[in-house]
DRENMIVEX-413960 format. One record per residue (C-alpha): residue in one letter; z, x, y. Coordinates in steps of 0.001 Angstrom, whole numbers, plus 500000, padded with zeros to 6 digits. Layout:
// DRENMIVEX-413960
+------+--------+--------+--------+
: resn :     up :   east :  north :
+------+--------+--------+--------+
:    A :      Z :      X :      Y :
...
+------+--------+--------+--------+
***
This chain:
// DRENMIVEX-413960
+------+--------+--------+--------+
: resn :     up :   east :  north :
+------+--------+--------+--------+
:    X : 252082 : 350337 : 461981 :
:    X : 254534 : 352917 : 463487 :
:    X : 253950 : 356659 : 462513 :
:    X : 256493 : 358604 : 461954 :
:    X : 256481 : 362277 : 462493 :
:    X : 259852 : 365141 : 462559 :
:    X : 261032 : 367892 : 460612 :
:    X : 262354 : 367167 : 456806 :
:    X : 264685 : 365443 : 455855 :
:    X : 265117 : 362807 : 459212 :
:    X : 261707 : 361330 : 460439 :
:    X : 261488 : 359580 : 463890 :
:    X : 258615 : 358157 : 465482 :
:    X : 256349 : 359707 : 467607 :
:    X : 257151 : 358878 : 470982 :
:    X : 261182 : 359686 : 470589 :
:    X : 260369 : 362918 : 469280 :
:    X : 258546 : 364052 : 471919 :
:    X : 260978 : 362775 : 474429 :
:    X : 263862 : 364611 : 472553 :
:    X : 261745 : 367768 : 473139 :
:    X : 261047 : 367217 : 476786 :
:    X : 264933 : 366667 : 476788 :
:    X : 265736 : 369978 : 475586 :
:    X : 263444 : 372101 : 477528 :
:    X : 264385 : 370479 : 480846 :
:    X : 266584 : 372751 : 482696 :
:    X : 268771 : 370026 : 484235 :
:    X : 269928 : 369992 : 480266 :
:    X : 271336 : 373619 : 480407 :
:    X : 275155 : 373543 : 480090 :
:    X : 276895 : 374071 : 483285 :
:    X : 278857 : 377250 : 483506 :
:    X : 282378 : 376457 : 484305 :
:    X : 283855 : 379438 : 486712 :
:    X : 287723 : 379808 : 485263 :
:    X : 289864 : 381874 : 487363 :
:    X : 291780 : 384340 : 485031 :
:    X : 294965 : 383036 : 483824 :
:    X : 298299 : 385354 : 484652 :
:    X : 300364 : 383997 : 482267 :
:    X : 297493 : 385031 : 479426 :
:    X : 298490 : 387899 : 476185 :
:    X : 296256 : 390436 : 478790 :
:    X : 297924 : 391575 : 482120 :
:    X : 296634 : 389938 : 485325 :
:    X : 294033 : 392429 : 487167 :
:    X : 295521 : 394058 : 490180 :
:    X : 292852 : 391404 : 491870 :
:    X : 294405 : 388997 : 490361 :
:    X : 297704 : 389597 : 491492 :
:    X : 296740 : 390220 : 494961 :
:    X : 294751 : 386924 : 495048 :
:    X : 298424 : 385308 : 493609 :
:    X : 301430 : 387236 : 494926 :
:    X : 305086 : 386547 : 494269 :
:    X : 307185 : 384105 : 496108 :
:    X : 309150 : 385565 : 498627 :
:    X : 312119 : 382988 : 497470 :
:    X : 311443 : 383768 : 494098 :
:    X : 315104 : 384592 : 491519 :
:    X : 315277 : 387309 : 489321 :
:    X : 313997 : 386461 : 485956 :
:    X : 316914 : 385764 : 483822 :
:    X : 319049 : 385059 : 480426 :
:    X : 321868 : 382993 : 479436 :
:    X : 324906 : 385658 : 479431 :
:    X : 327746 : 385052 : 477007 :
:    X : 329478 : 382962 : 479791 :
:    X : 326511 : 379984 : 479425 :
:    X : 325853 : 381569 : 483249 :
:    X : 322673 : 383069 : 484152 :
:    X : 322159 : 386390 : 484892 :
:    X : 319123 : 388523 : 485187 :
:    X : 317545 : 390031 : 481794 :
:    X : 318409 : 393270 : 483094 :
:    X : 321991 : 395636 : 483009 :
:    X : 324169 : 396320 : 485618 :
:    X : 324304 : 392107 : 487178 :
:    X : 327598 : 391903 : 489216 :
:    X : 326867 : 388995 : 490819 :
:    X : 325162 : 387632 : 494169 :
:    X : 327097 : 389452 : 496423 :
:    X : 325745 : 393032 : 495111 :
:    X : 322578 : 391114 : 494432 :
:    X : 322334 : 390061 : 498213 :
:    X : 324628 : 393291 : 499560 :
:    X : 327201 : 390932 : 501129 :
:    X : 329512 : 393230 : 498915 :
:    X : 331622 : 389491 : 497889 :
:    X : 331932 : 389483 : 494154 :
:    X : 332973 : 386438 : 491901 :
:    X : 336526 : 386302 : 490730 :
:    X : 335401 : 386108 : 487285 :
:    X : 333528 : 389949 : 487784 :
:    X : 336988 : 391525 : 488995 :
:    X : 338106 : 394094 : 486988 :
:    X : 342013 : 393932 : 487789 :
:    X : 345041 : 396816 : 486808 :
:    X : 347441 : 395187 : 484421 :
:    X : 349883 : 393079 : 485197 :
:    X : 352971 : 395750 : 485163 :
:    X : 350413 : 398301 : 486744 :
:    X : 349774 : 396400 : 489573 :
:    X : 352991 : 395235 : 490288 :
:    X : 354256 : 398794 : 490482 :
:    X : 351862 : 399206 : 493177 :
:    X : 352949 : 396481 : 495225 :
:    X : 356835 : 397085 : 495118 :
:    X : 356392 : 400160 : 496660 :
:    X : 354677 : 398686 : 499585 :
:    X : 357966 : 397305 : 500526 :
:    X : 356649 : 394030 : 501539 :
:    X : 359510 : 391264 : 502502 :
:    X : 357280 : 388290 : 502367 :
:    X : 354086 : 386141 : 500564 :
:    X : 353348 : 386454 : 504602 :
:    X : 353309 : 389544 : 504892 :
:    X : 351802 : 390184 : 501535 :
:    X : 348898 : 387745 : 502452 :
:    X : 348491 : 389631 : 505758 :
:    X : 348066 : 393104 : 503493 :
:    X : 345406 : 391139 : 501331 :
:    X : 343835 : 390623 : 504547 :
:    X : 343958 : 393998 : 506118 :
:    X : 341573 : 395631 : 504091 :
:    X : 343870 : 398123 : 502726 :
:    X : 344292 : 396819 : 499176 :
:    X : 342448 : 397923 : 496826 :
:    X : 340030 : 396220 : 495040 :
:    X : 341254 : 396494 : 491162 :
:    X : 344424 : 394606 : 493004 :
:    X : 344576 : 390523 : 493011 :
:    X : 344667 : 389184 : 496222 :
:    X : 345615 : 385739 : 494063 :
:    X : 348090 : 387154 : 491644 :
:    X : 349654 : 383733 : 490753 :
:    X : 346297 : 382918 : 489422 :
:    X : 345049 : 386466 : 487844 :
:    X : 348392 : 386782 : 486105 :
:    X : 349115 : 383328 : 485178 :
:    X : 349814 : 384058 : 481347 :
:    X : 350610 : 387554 : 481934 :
:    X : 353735 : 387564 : 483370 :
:    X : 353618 : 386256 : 486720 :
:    X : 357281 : 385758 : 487891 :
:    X : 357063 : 384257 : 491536 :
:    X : 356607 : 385957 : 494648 :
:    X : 359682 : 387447 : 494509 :
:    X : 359518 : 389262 : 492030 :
:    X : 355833 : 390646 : 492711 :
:    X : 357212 : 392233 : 495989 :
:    X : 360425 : 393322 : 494172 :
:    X : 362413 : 391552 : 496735 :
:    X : 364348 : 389564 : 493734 :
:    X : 363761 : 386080 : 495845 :
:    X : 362131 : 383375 : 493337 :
:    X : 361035 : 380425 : 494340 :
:    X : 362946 : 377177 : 492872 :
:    X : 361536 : 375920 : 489301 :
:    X : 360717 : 379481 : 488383 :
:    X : 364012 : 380343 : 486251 :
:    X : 364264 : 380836 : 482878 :
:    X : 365694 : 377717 : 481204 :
:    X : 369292 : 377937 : 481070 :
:    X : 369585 : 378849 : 477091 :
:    X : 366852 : 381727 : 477476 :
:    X : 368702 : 382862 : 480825 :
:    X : 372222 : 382547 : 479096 :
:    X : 371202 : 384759 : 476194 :
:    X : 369923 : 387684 : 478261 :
:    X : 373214 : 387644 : 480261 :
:    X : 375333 : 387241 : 477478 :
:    X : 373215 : 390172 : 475917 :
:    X : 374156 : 392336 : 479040 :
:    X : 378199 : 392486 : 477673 :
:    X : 379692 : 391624 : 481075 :
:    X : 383330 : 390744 : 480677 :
:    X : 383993 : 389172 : 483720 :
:    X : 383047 : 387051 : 487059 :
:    X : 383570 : 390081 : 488932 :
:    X : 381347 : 391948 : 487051 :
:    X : 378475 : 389472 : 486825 :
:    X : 378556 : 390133 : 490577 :
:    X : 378258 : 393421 : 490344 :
:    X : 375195 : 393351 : 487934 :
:    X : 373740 : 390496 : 490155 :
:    X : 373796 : 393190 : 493535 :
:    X : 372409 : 396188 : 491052 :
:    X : 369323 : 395427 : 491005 :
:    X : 368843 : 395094 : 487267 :
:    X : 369212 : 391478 : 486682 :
:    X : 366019 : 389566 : 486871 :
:    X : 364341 : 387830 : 489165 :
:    X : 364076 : 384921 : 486978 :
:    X : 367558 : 384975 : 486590 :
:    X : 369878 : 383332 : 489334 :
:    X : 372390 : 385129 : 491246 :
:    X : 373969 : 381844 : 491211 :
:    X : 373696 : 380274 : 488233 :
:    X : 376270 : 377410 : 488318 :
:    X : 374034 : 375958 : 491099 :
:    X : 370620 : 376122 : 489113 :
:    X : 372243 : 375099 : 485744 :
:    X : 374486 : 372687 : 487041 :
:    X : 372976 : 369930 : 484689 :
:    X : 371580 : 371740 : 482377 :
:    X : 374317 : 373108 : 480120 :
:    X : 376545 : 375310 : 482768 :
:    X : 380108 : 375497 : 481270 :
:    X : 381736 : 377947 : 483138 :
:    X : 381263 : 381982 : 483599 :
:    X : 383020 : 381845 : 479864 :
:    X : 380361 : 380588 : 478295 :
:    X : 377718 : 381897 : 480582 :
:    X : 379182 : 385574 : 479732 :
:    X : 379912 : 385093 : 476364 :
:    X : 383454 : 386161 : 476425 :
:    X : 384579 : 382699 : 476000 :
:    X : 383171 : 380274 : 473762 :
:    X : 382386 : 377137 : 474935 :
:    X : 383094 : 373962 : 472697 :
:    X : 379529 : 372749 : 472465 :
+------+--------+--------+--------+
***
């Protein structure tokens, strides 16, 4: 007959229990301390130990947001891109902060520049200044970009750039010349514009051109 022997309410026979208690006074049954290192990323700061034992990356970016762009830029004011970042002093097109379209124009025609050649050598010279587009076909797209021609104030546009021959037609017939001879005259003034052309019997040849009658106004065409 087995005798059983433990503490109420489980009973066990003699011989486990005192094996269970040899168990848990043995030492090799201590729980093993685990040594954690200290995590950074924790609610608590990192020690300055800590942070000596895991310094930055020297490659590391500048922590950062999503901008209104969908670009990333660091958390903190004042970002204008790598090239301040890095001091290279390039800055993105998208960071310029260009004069107006009329402003800088104004600027430009009093250079007195004949050419794109010679305005692309200017760009280059490191004379313009920066709130000026080196790319003003591009910057001024939708803003009233006219051709080179007309950005230089040299009144040469380049072919395709007209007005279309109704919208040309009306501003000339809005002018109240009365005659060939004085079409000429307003063409070598300096007041007709660039998107206009000097010769316009050329230009419009198919596209509506009836005569200086009808391009005048002083003579109504049949159509």
């Amino acid at each position: 007959m087995i005798e059983l022997v433990g503490r109420s309410p489980r009973l066990y026979p003699r011989g486990i229990l005192e094996a269970l208690d040899q168990h848990k006074s043995s030492p090799a049954s201590a729980p093993i301390a685990q040594s954690v290192p200290p995590n950074p990323s924790s609610k608590e700061e990192a020690t300055p130990s800590a942070r000596a034992a895991h310094p930055p990356r020297s490659d590391a970016q500048p922590s950062s947001r999503t901008g209104p762009d969908g670009r990333q830029s660091p958390a903190n004011s004042g970002w204008a891109g790598y090239g301040d970042w890095l001091g290279t002093g390039a800055v993105a097109t998208r960071l310029h902060r260009y004069r107006s379209f009329k402003k800088a124009r104004a600027f430009v025609r009093r250079l007195n520049l004949k050419s794109g050649a010679e305005w692309r050598d200017y760009s280059k010279s490191g004379k313009k200044p920066d709130d000026i587009s080196a790319d003003p076909g591009q910057t001024y797209a939708e803003a009233g970009w006219a051709g080179m021609g007309d950005w230089l104030g040299t009144g040469r546009v380049a072919p395709g750039q007209y007005r279309s021959f109704k919208e040309a037609r009306a501003l000339v017939r809005s002018v109240g010349l009365k005659s060939q001879a004085e079409w000429t005259s307003y063409g070598r003034s300096g007041k007709k514009p660039a998107d206009i052309p000097a010769d316009p019997y050329k230009v419009y040849a198919n596209d509506g051109w009836a005569g200086y009658g009808d391009w005048l106004g002083y003579v109504r065409s049949g159509r």
